[in-house]
C-alpha positions as CSV (number, residue, x, y, z in Angstrom):
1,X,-7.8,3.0,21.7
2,X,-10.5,3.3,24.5
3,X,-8.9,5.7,26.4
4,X,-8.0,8.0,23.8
5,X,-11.7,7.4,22.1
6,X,-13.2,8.3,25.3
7,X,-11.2,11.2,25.9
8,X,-10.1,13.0,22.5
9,X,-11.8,15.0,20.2
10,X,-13.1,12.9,17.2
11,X,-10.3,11.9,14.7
12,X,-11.1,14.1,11.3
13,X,-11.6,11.3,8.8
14,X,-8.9,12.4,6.7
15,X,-7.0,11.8,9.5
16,X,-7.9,8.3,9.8
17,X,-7.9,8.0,6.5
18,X,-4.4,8.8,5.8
19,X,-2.9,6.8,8.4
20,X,-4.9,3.4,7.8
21,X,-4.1,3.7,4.0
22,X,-0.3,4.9,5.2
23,X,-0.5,1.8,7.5
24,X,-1.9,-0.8,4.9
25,X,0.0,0.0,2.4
26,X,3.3,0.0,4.3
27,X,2.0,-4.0,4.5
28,X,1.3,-4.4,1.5
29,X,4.9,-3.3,0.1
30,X,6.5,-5.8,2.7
31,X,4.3,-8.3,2.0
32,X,5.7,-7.8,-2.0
33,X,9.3,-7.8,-1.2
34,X,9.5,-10.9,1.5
35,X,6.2,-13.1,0.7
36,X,5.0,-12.6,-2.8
37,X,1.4,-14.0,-4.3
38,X,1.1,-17.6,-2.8
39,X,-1.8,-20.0,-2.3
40,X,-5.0,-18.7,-4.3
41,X,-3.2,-15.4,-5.3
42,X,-1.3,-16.3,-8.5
43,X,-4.3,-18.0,-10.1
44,X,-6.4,-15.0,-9.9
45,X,-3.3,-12.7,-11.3
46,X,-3.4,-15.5,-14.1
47,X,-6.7,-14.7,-15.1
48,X,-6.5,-11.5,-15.1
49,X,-3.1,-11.9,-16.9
50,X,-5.1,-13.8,-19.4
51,X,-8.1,-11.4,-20.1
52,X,-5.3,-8.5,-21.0
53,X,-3.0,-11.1,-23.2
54,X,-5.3,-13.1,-24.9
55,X,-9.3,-11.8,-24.3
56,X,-10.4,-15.1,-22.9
57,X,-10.2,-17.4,-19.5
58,X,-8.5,-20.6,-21.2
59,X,-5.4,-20.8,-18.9
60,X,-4.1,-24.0,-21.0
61,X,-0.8,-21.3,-23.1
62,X,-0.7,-19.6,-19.7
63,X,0.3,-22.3,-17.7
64,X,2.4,-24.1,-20.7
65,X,4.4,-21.5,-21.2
66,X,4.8,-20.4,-17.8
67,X,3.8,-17.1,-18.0
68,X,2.8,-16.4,-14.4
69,X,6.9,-16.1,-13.8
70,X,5.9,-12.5,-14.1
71,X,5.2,-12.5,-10.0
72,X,5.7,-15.8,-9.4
73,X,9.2,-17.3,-8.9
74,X,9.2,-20.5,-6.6
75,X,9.0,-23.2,-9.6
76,X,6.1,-24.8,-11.4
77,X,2.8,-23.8,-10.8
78,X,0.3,-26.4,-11.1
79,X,-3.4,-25.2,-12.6
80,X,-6.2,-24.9,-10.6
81,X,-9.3,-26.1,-12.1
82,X,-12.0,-28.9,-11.6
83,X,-12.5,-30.2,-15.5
84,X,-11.0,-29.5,-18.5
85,X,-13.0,-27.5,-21.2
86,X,-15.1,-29.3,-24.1
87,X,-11.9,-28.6,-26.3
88,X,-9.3,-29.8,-23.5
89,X,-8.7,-26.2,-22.5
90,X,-7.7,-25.5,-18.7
91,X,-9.8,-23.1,-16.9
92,X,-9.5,-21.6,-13.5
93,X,-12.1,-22.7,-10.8
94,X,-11.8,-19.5,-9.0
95,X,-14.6,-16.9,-10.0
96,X,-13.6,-14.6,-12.1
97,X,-15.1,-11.7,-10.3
98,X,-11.7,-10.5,-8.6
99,X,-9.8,-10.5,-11.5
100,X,-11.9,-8.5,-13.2
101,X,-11.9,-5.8,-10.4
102,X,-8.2,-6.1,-10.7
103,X,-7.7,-5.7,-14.2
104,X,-6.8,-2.0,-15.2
105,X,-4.2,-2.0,-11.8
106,X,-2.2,-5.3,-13.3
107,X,-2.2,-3.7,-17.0
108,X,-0.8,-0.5,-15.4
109,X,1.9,-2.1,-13.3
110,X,1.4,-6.0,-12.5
111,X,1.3,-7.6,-9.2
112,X,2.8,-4.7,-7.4
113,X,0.0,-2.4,-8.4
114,X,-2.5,-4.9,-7.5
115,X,-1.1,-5.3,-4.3
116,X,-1.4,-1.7,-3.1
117,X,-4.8,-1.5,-4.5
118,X,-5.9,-4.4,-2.3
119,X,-4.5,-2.2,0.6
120,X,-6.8,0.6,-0.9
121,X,-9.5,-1.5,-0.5
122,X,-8.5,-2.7,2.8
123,X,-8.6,1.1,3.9
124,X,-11.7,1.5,2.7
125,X,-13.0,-1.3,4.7
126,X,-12.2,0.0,7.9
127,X,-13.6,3.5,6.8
128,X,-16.9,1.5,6.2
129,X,-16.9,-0.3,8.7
130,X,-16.3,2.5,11.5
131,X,-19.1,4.5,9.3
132,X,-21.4,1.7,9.8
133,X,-21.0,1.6,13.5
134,X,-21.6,5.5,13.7
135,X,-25.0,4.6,11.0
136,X,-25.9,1.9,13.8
137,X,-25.5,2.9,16.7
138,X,-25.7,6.6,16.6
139,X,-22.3,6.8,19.0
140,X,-19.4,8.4,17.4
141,X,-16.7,7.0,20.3
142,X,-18.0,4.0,19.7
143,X,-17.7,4.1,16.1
144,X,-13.9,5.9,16.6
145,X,-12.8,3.1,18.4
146,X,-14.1,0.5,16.6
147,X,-12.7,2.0,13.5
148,X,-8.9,2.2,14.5
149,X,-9.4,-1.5,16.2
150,X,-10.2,-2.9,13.4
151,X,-8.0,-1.5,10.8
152,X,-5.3,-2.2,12.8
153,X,-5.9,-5.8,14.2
154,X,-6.1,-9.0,12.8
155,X,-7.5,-10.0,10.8
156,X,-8.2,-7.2,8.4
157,X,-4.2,-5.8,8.4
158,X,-3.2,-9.4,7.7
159,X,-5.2,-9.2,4.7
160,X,-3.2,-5.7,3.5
161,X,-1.7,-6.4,0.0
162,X,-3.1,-9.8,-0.5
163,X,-4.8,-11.0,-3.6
164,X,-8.3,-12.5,-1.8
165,X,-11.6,-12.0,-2.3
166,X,-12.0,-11.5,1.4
167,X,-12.0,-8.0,1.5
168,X,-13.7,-6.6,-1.4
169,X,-16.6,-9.1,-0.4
170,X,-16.3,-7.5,2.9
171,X,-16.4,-4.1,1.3
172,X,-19.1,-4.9,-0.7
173,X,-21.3,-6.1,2.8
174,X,-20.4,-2.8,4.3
175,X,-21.7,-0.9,1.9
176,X,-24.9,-2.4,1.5
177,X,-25.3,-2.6,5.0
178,X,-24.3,1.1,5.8
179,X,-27.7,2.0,2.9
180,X,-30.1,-0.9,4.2
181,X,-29.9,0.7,8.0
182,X,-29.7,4.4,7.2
183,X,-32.7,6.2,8.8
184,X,-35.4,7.2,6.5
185,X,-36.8,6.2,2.9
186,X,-34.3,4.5,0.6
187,X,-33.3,7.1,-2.4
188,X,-33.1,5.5,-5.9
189,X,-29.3,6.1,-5.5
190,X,-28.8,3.9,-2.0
191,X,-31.1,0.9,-3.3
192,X,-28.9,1.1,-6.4
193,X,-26.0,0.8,-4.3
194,X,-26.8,-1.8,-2.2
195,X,-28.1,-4.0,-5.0
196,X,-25.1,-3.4,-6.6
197,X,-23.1,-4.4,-3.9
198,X,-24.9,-7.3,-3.0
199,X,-25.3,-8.8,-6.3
200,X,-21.4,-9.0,-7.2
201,X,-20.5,-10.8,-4.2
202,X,-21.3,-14.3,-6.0
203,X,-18.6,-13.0,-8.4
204,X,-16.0,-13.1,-5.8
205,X,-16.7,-16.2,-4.2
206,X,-19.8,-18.7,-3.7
207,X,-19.4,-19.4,0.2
């Protein structure tokens, strides 16, 4: 990657572009067929399962009657949550924040749809990222190499097509990032942005 940075014309970005997306969601689909949602993943699918079924976060009917056999296959799955409700109810003790980003892609084709649009959003944190380096340090080989080293190592491509709150936190980071260094006065529009993007990241996760 340094050689060919140092030496060849700067990659257009829909270049780039199409082959980290091409790339992550190549991942993604293998990750679908031979791993499937584990760990953390099928609880947030749950949730979001729940907000398009019923309207609400109680997981207790979810879990009874074993709905999360939609995209999840390898026997009981066993609530996560820290206390029941005031009315016994079981609710998840993941935020709810990627759920709700994920929403409209699991009512318009389930896990596989969510899937390939976490590998969107992986491809759009690499394009941030290499756009933050070019923001930073005013050094577009820099930034080209970064870019492609990073889409393309761990552990961003290990994270292609996985449910986590990660990489849209990640994303989210870039972004306000890429406005808070951008040379001159702030426009309404880019402190928007970055507020935005800043303030949703509790949603994700509290780490």
């Amino acid at each position: 990657v340094a050689i060919l940075t140092e030496r060849s014309p700067r990659v257009p970005g829909l270049v780039f572009w199409i082959v980290i997306l091409s790339a992550d969601v190549a991942v993604a689909y293998r990750v679908q067929r031979e791993v499937g949602p584990q760990g953390d993943e099928p609880h947030y699918l749950m949730v979001a399962q729940s907000l398009l079924r019923d309207g609400d976060l109680s997981l207790e009917k979810d879990y009874a009657e074993g709905r999360y056999g939609a995209f999840f296959d390898q026997g009981p799955l066993a609530p996560h949550y820290r206390v029941r409700g005031k009315h016994g109810e079981v609710f998840s003790l993941h935020a709810v924040g990627l759920s709700v980003l994920v929403l409209p892609v699991y009512a318009l084709g389930g896990y596989p749809a969510v899937s390939f649009f976490m590998a969107l959003i992986c491809a759009l944190l690499a394009r941030e990222i290499r756009e933050l380096v070019r923001t930073v340090f005013h050094d577009r080989q820099l930034a080209e190499g970064i870019g492609w080293i990073v889409a393309l190592s761990p552990p961003l491509i290990h994270y292609s097509g996985l449910v986590f709150t990660e990489v849209p936190a990640a994303l989210l980071l870039a972004v306000a990032l890429r406005r808070a260094v951008t040379d001159g006065e702030w426009t309404a529009r880019e402190a928007l942005v970055a507020g935005l993007a800043l303030a949703s990241c509790p949603w994700l996760n509290v780490r």
